[in-house]
BARO-280957 format. One record per residue (C-alpha): z, y, x; residue in three letters; chain. Coordinates in nm, 2 decimals, always signed. Last residue first. Example, Ala and Ser with C-alpha at 12.3 -4.5 7.8 and 13.67 -1.06 7.14 Angstrom:
BARO-280957
up:north:east:type:mol
+0.71:-0.11:+1.37:SER:A
+0.78:-0.45:+1.23:ALA:A
This chain:
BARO-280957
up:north:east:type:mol
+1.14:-2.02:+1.48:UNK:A
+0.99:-2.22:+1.20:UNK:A
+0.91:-1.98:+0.90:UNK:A
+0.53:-2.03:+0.96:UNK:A
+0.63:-2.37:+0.96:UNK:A
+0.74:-2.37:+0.65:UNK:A
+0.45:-2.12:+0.48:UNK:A
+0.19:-2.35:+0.64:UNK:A
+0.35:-2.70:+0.53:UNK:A
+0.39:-2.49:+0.13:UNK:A
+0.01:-2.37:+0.15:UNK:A
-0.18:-2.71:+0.05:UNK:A
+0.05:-2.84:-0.22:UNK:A
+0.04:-2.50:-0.39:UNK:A
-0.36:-2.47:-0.35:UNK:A
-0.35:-2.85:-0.55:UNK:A
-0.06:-2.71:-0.80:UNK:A
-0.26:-2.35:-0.84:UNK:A
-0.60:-2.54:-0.88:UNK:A
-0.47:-2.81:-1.17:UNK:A
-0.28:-2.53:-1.38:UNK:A
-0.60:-2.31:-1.34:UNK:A
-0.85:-2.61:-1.46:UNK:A
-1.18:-2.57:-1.32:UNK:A
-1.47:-2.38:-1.51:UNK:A
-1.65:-2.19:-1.22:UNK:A
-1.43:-1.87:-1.28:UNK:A
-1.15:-2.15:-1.25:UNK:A
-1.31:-2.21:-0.89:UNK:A
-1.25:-1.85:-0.80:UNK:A
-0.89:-1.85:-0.86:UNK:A
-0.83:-2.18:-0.67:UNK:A
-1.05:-2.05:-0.39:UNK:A
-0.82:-1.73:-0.36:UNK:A
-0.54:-1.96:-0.33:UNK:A
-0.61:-2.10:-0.03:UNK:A
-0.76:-1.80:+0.16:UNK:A
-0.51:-1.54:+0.08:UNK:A
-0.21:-1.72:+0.18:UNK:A
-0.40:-1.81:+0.48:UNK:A
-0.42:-1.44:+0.51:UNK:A
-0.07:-1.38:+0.45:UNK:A
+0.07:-1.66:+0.66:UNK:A
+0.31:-1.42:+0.82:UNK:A
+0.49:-1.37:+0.50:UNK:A
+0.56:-1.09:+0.22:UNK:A
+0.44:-1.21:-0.04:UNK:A
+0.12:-0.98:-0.21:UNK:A
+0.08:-0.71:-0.46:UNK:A
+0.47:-0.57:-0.36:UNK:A
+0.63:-0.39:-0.62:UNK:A
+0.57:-0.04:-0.77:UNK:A
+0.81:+0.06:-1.12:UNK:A
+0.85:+0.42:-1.03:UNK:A
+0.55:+0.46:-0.86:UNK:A
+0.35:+0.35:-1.06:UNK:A
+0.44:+0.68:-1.29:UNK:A
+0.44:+0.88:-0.97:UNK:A
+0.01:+0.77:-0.94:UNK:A
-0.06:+0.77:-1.28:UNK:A
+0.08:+1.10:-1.32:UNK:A
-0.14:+1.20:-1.08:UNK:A
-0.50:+1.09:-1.24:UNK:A
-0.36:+1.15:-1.57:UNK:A
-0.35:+1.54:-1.50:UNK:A
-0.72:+1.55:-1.43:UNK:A
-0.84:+1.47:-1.07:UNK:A
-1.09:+1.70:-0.89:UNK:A
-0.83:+1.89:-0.77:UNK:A
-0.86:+2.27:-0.75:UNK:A
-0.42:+2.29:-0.75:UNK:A
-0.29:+1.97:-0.81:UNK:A
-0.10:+1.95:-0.52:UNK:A
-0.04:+2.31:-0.45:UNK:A
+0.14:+2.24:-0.77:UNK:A
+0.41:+2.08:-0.54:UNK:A
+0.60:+1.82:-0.77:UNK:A
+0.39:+1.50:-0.67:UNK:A
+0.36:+1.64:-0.32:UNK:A
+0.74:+1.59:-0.30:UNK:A
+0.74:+1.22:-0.38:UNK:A
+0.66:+1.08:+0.02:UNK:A
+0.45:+0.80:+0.05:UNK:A
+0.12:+0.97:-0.01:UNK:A
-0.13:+0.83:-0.30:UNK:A
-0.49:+0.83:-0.19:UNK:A
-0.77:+1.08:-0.01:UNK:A
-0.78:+1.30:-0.33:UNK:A
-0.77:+1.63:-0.07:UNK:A
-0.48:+1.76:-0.22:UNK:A
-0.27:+1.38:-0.20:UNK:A
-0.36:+1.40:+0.15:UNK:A
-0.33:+1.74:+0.25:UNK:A
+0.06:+1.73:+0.05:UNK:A
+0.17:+1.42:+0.26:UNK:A
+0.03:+1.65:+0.54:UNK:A
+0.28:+1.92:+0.44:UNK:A
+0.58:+1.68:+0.37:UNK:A
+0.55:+1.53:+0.71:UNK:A
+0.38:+1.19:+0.77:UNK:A
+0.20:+1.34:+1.03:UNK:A
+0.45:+1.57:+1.20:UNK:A
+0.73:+1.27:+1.20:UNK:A
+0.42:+1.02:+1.38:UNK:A
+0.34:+1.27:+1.60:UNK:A
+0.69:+1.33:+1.75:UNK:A
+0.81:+0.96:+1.72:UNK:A
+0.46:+0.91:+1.98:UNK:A
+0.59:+1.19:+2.23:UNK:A
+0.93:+1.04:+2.21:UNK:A
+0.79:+0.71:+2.28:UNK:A
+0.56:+0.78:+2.56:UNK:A
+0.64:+0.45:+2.77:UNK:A
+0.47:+0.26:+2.51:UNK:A
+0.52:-0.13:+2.53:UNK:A
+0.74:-0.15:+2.21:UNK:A
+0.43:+0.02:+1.99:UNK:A
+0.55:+0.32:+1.77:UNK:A
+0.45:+0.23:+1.40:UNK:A
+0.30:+0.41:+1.09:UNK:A
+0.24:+0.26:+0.78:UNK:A
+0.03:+0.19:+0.52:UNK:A
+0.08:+0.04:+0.20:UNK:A
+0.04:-0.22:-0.15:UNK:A
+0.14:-0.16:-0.47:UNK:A
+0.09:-0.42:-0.79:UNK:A
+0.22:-0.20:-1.09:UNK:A
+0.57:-0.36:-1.26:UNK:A
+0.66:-0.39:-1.65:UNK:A
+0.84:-0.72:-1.71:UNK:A
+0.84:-1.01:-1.92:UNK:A
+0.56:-1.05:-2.10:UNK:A
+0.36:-0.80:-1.95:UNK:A
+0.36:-0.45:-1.93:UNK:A
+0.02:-0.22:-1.87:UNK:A
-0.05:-0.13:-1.54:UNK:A
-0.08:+0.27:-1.56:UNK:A
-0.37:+0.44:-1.67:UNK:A
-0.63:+0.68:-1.50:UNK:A
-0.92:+0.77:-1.74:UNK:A
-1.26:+0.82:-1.63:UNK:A
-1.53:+1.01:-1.82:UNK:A
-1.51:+1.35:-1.63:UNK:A
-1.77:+1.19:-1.39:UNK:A
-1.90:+0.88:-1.54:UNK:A
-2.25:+0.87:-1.38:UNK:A
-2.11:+0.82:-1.02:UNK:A
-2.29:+0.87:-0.69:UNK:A
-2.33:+1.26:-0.66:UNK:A
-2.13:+1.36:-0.95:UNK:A
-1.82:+1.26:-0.74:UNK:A
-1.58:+1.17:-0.97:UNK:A
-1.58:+0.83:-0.92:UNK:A
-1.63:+0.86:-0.58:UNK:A
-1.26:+0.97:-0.55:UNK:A
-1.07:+0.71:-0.72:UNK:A
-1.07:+0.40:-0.49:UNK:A
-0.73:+0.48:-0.38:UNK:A
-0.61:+0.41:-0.74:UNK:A
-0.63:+0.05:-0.62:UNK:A
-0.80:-0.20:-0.84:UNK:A
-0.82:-0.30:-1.25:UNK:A
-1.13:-0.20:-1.37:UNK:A
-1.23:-0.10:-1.77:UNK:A
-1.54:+0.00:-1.95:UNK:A
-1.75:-0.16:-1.74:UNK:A
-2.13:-0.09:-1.68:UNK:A
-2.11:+0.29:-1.66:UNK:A
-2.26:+0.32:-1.31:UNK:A
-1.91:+0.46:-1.19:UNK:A
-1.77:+0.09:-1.33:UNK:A
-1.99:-0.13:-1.16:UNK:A
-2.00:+0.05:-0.82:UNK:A
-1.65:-0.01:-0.86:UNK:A
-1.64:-0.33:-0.88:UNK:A
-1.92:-0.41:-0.61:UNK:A
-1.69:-0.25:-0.35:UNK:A
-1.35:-0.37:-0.48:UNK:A
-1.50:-0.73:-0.40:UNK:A
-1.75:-0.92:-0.69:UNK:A
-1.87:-1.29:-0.56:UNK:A
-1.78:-1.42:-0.89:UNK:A
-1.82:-1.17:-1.05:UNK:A
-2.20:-1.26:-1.05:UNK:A
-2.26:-1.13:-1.44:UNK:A
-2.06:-0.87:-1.55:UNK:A
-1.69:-0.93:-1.67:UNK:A
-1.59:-1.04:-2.01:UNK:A
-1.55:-1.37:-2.09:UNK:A
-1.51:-1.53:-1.72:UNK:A
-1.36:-1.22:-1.55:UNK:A
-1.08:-1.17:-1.82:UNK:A
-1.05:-1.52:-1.94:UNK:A
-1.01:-1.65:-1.56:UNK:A
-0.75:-1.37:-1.48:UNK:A
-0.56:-1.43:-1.77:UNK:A
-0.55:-1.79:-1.72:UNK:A
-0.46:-1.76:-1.38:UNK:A
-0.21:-1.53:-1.49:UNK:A
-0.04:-1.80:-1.74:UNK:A
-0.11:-2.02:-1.49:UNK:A
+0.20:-1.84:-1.26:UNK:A
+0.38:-1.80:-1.55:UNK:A
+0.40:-2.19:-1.61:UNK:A
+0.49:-2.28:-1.27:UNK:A
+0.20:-2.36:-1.00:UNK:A
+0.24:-2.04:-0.78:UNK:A
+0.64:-1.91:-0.78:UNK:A
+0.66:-2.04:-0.43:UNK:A
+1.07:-2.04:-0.32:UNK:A
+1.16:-1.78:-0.03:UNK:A
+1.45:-1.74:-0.19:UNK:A
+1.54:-1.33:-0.21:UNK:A
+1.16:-1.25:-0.18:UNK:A
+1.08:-1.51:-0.42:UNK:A
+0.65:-1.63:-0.36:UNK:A
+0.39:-1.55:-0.62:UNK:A
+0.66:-1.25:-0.70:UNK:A
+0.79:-1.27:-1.08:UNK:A
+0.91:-1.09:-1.39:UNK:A
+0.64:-1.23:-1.59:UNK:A
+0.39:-0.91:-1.52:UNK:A
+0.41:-0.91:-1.20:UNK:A
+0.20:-1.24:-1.27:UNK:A
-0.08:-1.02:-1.40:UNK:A
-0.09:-0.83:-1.07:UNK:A
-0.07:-1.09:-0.85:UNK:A
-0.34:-1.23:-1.01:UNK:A
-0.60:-0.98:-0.94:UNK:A
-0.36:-0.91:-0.64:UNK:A
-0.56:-1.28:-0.50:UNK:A
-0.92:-1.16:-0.60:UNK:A
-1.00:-1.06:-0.23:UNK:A
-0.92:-1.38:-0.11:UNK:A
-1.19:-1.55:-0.31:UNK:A
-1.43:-1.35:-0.44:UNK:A
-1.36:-1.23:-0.84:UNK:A
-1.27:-0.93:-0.83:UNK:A
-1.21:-0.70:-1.15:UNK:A
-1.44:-0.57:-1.43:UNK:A
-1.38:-0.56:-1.81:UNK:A
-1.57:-0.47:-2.12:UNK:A
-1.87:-0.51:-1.94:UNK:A
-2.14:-0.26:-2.06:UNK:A
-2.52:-0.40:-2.01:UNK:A
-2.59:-0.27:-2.34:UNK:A
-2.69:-0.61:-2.49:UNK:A
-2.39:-0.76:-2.29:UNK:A
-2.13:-0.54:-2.50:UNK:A
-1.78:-0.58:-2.43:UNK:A
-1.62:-0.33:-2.55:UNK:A
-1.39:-0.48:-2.83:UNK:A
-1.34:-0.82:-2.61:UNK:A
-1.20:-0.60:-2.33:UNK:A
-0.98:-0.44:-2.54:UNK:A
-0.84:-0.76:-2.68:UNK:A
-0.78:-0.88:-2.35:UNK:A
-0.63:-0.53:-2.29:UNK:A
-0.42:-0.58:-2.56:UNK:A
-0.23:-0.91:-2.43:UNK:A
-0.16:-0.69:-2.08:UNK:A
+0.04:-0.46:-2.28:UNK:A
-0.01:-0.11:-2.43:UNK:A
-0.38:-0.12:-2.43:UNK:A
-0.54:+0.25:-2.41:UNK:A
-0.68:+0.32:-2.74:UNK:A
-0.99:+0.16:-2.89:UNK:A
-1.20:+0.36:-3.15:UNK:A
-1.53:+0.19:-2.99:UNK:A
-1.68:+0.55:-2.93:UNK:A
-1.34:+0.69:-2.85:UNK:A
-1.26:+0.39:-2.58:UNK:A
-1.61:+0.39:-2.41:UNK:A
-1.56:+0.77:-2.37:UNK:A
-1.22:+0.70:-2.23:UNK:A
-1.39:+0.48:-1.95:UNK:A
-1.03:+0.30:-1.85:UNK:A
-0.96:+0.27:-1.45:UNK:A
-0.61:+0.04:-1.45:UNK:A
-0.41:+0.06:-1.20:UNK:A
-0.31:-0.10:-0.85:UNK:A
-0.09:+0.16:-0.66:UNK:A
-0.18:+0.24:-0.29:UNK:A
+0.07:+0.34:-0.09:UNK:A
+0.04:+0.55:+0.22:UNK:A
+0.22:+0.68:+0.54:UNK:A
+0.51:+0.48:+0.53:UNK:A
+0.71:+0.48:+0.83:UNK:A
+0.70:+0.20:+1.09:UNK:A
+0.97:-0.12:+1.29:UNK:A
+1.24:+0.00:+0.98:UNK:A
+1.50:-0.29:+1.02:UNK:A
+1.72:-0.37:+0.77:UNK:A
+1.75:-0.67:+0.81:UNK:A
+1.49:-0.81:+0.53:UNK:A
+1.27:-0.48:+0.70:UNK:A
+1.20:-0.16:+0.57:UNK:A
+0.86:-0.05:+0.57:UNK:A
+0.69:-0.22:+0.26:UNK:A
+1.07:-0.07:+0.06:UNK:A
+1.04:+0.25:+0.18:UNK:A
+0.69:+0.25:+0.05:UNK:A
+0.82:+0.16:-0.29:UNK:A
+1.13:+0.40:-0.27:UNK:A
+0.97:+0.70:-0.23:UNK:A
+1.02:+0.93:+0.11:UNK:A
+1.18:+1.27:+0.01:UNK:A
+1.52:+1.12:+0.12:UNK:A
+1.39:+1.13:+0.50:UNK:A
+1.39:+1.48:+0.46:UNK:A
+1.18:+1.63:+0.83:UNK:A
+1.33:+1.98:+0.78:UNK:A
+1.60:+1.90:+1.06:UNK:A
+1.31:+1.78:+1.29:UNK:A
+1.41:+1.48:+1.44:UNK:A
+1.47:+1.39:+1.80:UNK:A
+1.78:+1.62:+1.88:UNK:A
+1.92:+1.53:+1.56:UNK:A
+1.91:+1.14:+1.64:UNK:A
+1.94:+0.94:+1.33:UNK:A
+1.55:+0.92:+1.27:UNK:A
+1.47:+0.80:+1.62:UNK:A
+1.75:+0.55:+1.65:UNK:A
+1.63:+0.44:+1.28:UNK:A
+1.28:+0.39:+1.40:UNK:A
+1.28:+0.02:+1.51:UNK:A
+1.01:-0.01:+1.75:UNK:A
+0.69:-0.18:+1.72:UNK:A
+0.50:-0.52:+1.78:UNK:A
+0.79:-0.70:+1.83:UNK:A
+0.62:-1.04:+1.72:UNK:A
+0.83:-1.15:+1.46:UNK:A
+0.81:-0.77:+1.32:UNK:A
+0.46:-0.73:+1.33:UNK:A
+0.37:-1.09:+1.19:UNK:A
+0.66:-0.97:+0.88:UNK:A
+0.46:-0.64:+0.82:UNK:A
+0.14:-0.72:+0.89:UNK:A
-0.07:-0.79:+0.56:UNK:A
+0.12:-0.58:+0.30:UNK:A
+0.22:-0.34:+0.60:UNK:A
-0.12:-0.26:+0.69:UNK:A
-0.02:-0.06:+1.06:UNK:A
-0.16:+0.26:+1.17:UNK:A
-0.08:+0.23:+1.55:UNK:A
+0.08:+0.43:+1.82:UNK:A
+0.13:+0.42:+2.18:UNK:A
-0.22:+0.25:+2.21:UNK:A
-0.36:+0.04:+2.48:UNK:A
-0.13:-0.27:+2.38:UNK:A
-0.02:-0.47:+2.70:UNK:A
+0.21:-0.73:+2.54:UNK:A
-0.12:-0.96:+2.50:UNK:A
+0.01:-1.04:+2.12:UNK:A
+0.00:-0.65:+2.09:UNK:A
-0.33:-0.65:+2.22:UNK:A
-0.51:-0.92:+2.02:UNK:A
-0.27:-0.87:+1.70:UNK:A
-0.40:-0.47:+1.74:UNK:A
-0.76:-0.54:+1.76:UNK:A
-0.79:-0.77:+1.46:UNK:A
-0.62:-0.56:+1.26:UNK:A
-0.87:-0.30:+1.34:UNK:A
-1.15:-0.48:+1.35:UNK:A
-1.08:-0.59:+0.96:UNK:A
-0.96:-0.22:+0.85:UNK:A
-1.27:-0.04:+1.04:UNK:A
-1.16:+0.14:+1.35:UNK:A
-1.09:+0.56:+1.42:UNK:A
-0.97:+0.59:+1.75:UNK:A
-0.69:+0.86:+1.88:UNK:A
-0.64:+1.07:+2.22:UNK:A
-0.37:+1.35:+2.12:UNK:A
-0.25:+1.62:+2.31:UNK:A
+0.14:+1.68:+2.33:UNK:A
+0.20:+2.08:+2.35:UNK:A
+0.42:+2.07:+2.10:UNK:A
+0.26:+2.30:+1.82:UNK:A
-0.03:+2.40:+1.96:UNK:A
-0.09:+2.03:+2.02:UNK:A
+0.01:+1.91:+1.64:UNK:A
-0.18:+2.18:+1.53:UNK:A
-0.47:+2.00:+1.71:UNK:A
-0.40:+1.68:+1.57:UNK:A
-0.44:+1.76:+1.18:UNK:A
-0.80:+1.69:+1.14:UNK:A
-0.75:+1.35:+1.30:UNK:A
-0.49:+1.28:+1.09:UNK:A
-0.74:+1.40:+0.75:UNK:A
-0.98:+1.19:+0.88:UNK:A
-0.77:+0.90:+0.90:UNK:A
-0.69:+0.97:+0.51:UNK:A
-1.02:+0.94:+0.48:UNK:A
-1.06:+0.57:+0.61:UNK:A
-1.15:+0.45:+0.93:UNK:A
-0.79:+0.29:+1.03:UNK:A
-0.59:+0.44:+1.32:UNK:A
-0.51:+0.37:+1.66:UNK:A
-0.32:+0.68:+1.84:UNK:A
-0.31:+0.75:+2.24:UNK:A
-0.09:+0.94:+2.32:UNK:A
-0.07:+1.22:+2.61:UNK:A
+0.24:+1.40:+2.72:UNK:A
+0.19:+1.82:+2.86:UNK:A
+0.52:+1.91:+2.61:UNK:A
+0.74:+1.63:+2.51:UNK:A
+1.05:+1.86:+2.43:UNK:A
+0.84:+2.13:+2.30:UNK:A
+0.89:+2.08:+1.96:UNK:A
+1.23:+2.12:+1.99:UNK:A
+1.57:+1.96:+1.80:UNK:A
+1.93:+2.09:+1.92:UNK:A
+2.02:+2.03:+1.53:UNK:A
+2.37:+2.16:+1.42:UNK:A
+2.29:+2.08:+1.03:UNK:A
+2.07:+1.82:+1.14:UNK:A
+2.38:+1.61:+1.23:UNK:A
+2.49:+1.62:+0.90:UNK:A
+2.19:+1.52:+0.66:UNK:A
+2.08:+1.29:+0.91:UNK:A
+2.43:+1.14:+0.93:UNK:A
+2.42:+1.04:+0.51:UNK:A
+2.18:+0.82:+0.64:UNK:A
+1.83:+1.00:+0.38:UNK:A
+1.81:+0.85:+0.02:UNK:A
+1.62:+0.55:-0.10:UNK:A
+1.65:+0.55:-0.51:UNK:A
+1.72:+0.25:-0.64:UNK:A
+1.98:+0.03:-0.52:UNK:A
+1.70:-0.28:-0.48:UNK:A
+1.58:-0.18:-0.15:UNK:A
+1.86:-0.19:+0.04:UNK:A
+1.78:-0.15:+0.39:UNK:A
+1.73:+0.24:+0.41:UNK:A
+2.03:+0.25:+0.17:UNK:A
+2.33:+0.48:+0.25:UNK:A
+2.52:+0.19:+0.27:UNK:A
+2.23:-0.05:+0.40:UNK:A
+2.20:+0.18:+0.69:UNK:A
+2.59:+0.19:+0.76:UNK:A
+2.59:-0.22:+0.78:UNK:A
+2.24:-0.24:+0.96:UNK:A
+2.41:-0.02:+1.25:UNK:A
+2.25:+0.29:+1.37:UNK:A
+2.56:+0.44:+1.51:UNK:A
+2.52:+0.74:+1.67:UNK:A
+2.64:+0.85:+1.99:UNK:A
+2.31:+1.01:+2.12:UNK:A
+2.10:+0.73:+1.99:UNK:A
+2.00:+0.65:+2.31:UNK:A
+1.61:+0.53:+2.29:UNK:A
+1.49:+0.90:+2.40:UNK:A
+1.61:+0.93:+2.71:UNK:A
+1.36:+0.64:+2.80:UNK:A
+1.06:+0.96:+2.72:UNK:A
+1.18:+1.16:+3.03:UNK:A
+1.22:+1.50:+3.02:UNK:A
C-alpha cells in the first residue's frame, strides 16, 4: 500500500482547536492526556503491523546509549513488520550539523531523524524539517491501539509540541538537571541536603576543602556550555531567560544577576581550579574522582558514576532534586525527540518505527538499562524498572520528581546557539572578576538585533 495513503486522516479532524481541548497544544493545563478520538477510534482499530511490510528507512540517530539501545531494538521491529531498518549512529555536534545541511538542501537522506529539541525545535519547525504527527496519531488504522499517547509526560510533551499546536517529533528523552550530592561528604561534614538554592551556597562553603583537594561545588564554567548553569538558578525566580508567552529577554533584570551572581559565587569560591574551561565532561570526572562534593548537570550523566570501573564514589552518590529558589521551584529539563522528515516518501513505514521505539516497552529498556530519563511516565511505575538497577531509589525518584516541575533549560528560539555564545562569555568573564549586572546588560544589548530578526519572516 502506498505510503501517500497515509497523510489522510481517514475523516478525522486534527484541528489545533480540538488538539488544544484535549491538550496536545496546551501545555500549561497540566497533565497531557491522549485526543479524546484516539481513545475512541482505537476501540474499533483496523491497525497492522504489516501494512508497510518489505519498506526500507533509513534512521539518523545520535551516538549515545540510548542509540544503542534503538539499534538493538530494530530487528524485532523487522520480524514484527517486515520493514528493515538502515540507521547511523553520529556524534551530537556532526549530527546536528548534518541534518540542518540536508534538510536546508530539501533532499534529506534519512526518513527519520533524532532531533535535540532544546536546540532545534523552532529552526526545525520554520524550516519544515518534519511532519506534523497528529494525522498519524489520530488515525486508528496507523496507530497501534496500545500505543497510550496519555502515558507521555507533560515536560517532553511540552519540548515537542509546537506554539500552534503542532507536534513536527515525539519525545524520546528528557534529561532533568539535578543536583549529584556525595552523601558521604554530607555525613562526615554533618550537612543535610540544602533545601533551597541559598543552602547549597552554604553547603558548598561547609565542604569545601582545598587542602583535601575536595570542591564543595562543581558546575560548568566554558562559555556556552555554562548557559543552563544559569538557567537553572534563574528557574528559580519564576522566570525563563527569554518569556515564552512575550517573547520579552528576562537577561539583565535583577533576577537575572541574581543568578549570575550565584553562578559566579558558586564556581568562583568554591569550585576546582580551571572551572573556567570545565564542560559536563571534566565536571564529572571531578565529582566520580571524589573531588566535589556536589555537581549540578543532567541526570543522564549518572551511569559512570556507578561504574566501579572509572568512578571512586560508587554507592556514595546521592541523586537530589533542584532545590527551590526564591520564587519558584522548577528543574532545568532539556529533550530528544523523534521526527519524520517532509521529503520521505516512506512515511508510514517511518510513523511505524518511530511508535515501536518510543513504545512503553523500549521506554522501559531505556530507563532499565540506566541509559537516561524516558519521556513516557509508565516505566517510572513498572518495577521491571527498577528491578537489578544500579541506581538506588533516589536515583528514580529524582527523575519523576523533576519531572513534575520540568521547564525548558534554554529559550526556545532559532538563535539558540548564538544565544549560547553571547551570554556564555558574560558568565565566564564574571568567573574572571567582571561585573555580572554589567555582562548580562552588554550580552543583552548584543543578542536583542539577532533574536528580532531571527523572528523576521
Amino acid at each position: 500500500m502506498s505510503s501517500e495513503k497515509t497523510l489522510r486522516p481517514s475523516g478525522i479532524d486534527v484541528t489545533r482547536r480540538s488538539l488544544l481541548k484535549t491538550g496536545v497544544g496546551a501545555t500549561a493545563l497540566g497533565v497531557i492526556g491522549a485526543p479524546a478520538l484516539v481513545r475512541t477510534a482505537n476501540a474499533q482499530s483496523k491497525f497492522d503491523w504489516k501494512r508497510f511490510n518489505g519498506e526500507q528507512i533509513d534512521v539518523m540517530l545520535v551516538k549515545n546509549p540510548r542509540s544503542d539501545l534503538l539499534q538493538a531494538a530494530e530487528k524485532e521491529f523487522t520480524e514484527l513488520t517486515g520493514i528493515k531498518v538502515s540507521s547511523e549512529q553520529i556524534p551530537e555536534q556532526q549530527q546536528r550539523q548534518k541534518a540542518m545541511i540536508e534538510y536546508s538542501s530539501g533532499r534529506p537522506t534519512f526518513d527519520v531523524t533524532m532531533l535535540a529539541l532544546h536546540v532545534q525545535k523552532r529552526l526545525s519547525y520554520k524550516g519544515k524539517w518534519t511532519e506534523d504527527l497528529r494525522p498519524f496519531i489520530n488515525n486508528p488504522e496507523m496507530t497501534n491501539p496500545e500505543f497510550d499517547f496519555a502515558d507521555f509526560g507533560k515536560a517532553g510533551l511540552s519540548f515537542a509540541t509546537q506554539a500552534d499546536g503542532v507536534m513536527n517529533t515525539l519525545p524520546h528523552f528528557v534529561d532533568f538537571w539535578m543536583l549529584y550530592y556525595n552523601k558521604e561528604m554530607f555525613q562526615q561534614k554533618g550537612v543535610e541536603y540544602p533545601k533551597s538554592m541559598d543552602d547549597i551556597v552554604a553547603a558548598a562553603a561547609k565542604l569545601n576543602d582545598p587542602s583535601k583537594g575536595v570542591a564543595g561545588f562543581v558546575s560548568r564554567g566554558l562559555k556556552n556550555a555554562n548557559i543552563p548553569v544559569w538557567t537553572s538558578w534563574l528557574l528559580g525566580q519564576g522566570l525563563e531567560t527569554i518569556d515564552p508567552a512575550t517573547g520579552k529577554l528576562n537577561t539583565d533584570g535583577a533576577e537575572a544577576i541574581w543568578a549570575a551572581e550565584l553562578y559566579r559565587k558558586l564556581n568562583k569560591d568554591y569550585a576546582p581550579p580551571g572551572t573556567i574551561g570545565f564542560n559536563w565532561n571534566e565536571c564529572q570526572t571531578t565529582f566520580m574522582q571524589g573531588r566535589a562534593a556536589m555537581w549540578l548537570d543532567g541526570i543522564g550523566f549518572a551511569t559512570p558514576l556507578e561504574d566501579p570501573k572509572s568512578s571512586k564514589i560508587v554507592g556514595k552518590v546521592g541523586y537530589g532534586i533542584t532545590p527551590p529558589g526564591p520564587k519558584a521551584h522548577h528543574s532545568a529539563i532539556f529533550a530528544d525527540g523523534m521526527g519524520i522528515s517532509q521529503a520521505s516518501k516512506k512515511k508510514g513505514a517511518a510513523w511505524y518505527y518511530i511508535q515501536f521505539m518510543v513504545g512503553k516497552k523500549h521506554q522501559l529498556a531505556m530507563l532499565k538499562a540506566g541509559a537516561g530519563s524516558p519521556a513516557r511516565m509508565s516505566p517510572f511505575n513498572d518495577p521491571e524498572g527498577t528491578k537489578s538497577s544500579i541506581f538506588a531509589k533516589d536515583y528514580f525518584d529524582c527523575m519523576s520528581g523533576s519531572g513534575k516541575i520540568g521547564r525548558p533549560g534554554l529559550p526556545q528560539i532559532i538563535p539558540v546557539t548564538e544565544f549560547r555564545d553571547i551570554f556564555g562569555v558574560a558568565l565566564t568573564n564574571t568567573l574572571s572578576g567582571a561585573d555580572p549586572a554589567a555582562e548580562l546588560k552588554k550580552a543583552t544589548e548584543a543578542f536583542k538585533p539577532v533574536l528580532d530578526k531571527s523572528e523576521q519572516g
